[in-house]
N, C-alpha and C positions, 0 to 999 in steps of 0.2 A: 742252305739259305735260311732255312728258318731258325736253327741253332743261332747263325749270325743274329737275324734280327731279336731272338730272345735276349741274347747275350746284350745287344745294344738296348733293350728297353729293361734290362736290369740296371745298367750302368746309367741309367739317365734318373732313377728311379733314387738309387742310391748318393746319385749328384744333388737331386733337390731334398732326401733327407738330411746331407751334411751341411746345406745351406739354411736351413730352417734351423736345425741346431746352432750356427752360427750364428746367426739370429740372435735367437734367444739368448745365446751368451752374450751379447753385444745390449742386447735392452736391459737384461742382470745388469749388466755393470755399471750402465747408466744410472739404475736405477739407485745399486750399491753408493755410488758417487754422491749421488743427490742427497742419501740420508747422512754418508760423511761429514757434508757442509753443514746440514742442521745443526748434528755434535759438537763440531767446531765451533759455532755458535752458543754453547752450553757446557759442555764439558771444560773442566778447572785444571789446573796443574796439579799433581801430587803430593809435590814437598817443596819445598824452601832449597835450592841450589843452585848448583853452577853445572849446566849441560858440559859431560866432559866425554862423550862419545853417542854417535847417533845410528840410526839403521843403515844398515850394509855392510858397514867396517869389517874388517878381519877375513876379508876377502868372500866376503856375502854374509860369512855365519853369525855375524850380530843379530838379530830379528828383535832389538827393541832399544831403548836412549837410555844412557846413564846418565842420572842427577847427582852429582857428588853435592858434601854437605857434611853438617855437625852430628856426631854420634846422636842417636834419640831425636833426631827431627823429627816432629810426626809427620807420617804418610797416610793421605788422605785417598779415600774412594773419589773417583774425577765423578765420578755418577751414583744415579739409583742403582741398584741389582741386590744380586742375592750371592752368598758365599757359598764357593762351589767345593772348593778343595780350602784344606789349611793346613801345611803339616812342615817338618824340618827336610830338605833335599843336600844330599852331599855336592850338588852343584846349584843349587840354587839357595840354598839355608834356609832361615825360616821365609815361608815365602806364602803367598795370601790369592786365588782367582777369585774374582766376583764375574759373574755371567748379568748381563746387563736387559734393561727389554730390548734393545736394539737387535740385540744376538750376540755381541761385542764381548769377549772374554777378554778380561784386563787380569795381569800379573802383576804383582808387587811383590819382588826379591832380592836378598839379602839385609832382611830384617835383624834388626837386634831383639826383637819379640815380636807375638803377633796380639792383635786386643781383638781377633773375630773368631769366631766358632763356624764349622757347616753346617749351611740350613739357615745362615743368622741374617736377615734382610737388612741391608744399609742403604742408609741415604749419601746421597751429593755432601760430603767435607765433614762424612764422619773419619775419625782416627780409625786407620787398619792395624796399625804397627808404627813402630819408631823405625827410624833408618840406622841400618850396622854396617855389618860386612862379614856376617854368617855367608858358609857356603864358600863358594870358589871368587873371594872377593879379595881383588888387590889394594883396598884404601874404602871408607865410609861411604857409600853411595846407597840411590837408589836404582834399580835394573828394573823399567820400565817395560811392557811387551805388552801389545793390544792381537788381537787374533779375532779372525771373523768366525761363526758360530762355534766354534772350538780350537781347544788348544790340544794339540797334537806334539808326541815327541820329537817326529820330526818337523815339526813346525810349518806345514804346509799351508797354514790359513793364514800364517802373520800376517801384517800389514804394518806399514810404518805409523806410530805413533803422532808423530806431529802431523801426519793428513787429519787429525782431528785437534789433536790441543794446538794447532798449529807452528807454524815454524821457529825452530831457537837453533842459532848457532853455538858452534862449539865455544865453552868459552862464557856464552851469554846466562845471566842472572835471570831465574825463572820465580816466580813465587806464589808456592802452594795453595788454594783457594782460588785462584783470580781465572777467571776467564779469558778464553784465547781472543775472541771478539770485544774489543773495546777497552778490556783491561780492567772491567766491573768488577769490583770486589764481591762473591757471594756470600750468604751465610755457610760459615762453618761449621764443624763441632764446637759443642760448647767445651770437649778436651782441651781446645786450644784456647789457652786464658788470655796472651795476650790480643791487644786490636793488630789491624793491619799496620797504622803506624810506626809502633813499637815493633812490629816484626819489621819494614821497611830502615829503621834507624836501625836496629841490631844488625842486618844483614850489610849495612853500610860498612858498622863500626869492624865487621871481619870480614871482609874482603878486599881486594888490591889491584889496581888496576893496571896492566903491563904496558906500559911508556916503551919510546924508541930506545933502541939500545941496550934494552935492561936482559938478564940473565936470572937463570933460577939460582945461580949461585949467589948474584947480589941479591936477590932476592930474600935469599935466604939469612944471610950476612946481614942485612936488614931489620930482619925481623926474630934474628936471634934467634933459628932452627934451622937444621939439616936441611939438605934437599933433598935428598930420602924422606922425609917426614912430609915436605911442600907436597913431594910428589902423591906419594899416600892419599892425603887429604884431598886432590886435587883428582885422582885417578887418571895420571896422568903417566903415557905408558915411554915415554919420548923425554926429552930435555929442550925440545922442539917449544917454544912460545909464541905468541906475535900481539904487535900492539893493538892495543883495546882488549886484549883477552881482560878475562875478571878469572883472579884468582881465590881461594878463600885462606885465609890466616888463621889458624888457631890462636 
């Protein structure tokens, strides 16, 4: 009898410490959530492109958004931080982490070079790197990955990127410096010489916008280049389009 009631006031013991832990994971998250919204508030987009894949794809193992775009676009720090790592990855190429105050580890990879050193402090829309396609890259993009206090091989802290720069469809025209909330243009590096305007009109004058009916073949036939090449530029793994997509034009 008394084994029983030992046994039974362990297990009541161990009931209310799995619930207190639960707890507390559940006010984390809340709390995690709430500093999200701040960011999203303040954090800028990276570079000048066309979202052309986002978190989850490839049957989960995505863990961050591709920005496709013109060779040497700059890519910009979305925040404050400090540069944690900088170096060339046979799967990642040259590729850039800044650790932020938030706790926030942002990735910038498949660089065509890097302009930060570690240890090197950056502000909010200084130039990290131009955009390539070093590393395991099928066409000019940026490989975007945000991770909560660290980045992990196996990537177990990611998070999706757009819960802070907020939402972009695939397809959708993103532009480097501007903020998710409101669309305020911030101060940037002073790297980047032209204004927003002129970034706004160049990003007009090369891109295309996919109409009912249209095909990457006429597409192509159009504008006098392969669809191989469309695709390339466009990081676009399919022959798959649909109307309103935005495409980019060399």
């Amino acid at each position: 009898m008394r084994d029983y009631i030992k046994r039974f006031l362990i297990a009541i013991i161990m009931a209310l410490c799995v619930s207190l832990l639960f707890l507390g994971g559940k006010h984390s998250q809340a709390a995690s959530l709430d500093e999200m919204k701040e960011l999203q508030e303040h954090w800028i987009w990276p570079a000048d492109g066309v979202i052309s894949d986002t978190y989850g794809t490839r049957q989960g193992k995505h863990k961050g958004i591709d920005i496709a775009g013109k060779m040497d676009t700059p890519v910009l720090a979305v925040d404050d931080g400090i540069v944690i790592k900088s170096y060339f990855s046979n799967t990642y190429g040259n590729v850039v982490f800044i650790k932020h105050p938030s706790k926030v580890v942002t990735v910038y990879a498949h660089l065509t070079r890097r302009n930060v050193y570690v240890g090197q402090n950056i502000k909010q829309g200084d130039v990290v790197g131009k955009m390539g396609k070093t590393g395991q890259a099928t066409g000019t993009h940026l490989h975007f990955e945000t991770h909560e206090l660290e980045w992990r091989y196996d990537k177990k802290y990611a998070i999706d990127p757009e819960m802070l720069l907020g939402k972009a469809d695939v397809g959708e025209f993103v532009q480097g410096g501007v903020a998710a909330s409101g669309y305020n243009v911030l101060e940037a590096s002073s790297h980047v010489k032209s204004s927003t305007k002129d970034h706004s009109l160049q990003a007009k004058a090369n891109k295309y916008v996919v109409q009912q009916g249209d095909t990457l073949y006429a597409i192509s036939k159009k504008r006098n280049m392969s669809v191989k090449k469309l695709k390339d530029i466009n990081h676009l793994s399919s022959d798959v389009i649909k109307p309103k997509q935005i495409l980019l034009i060399e």
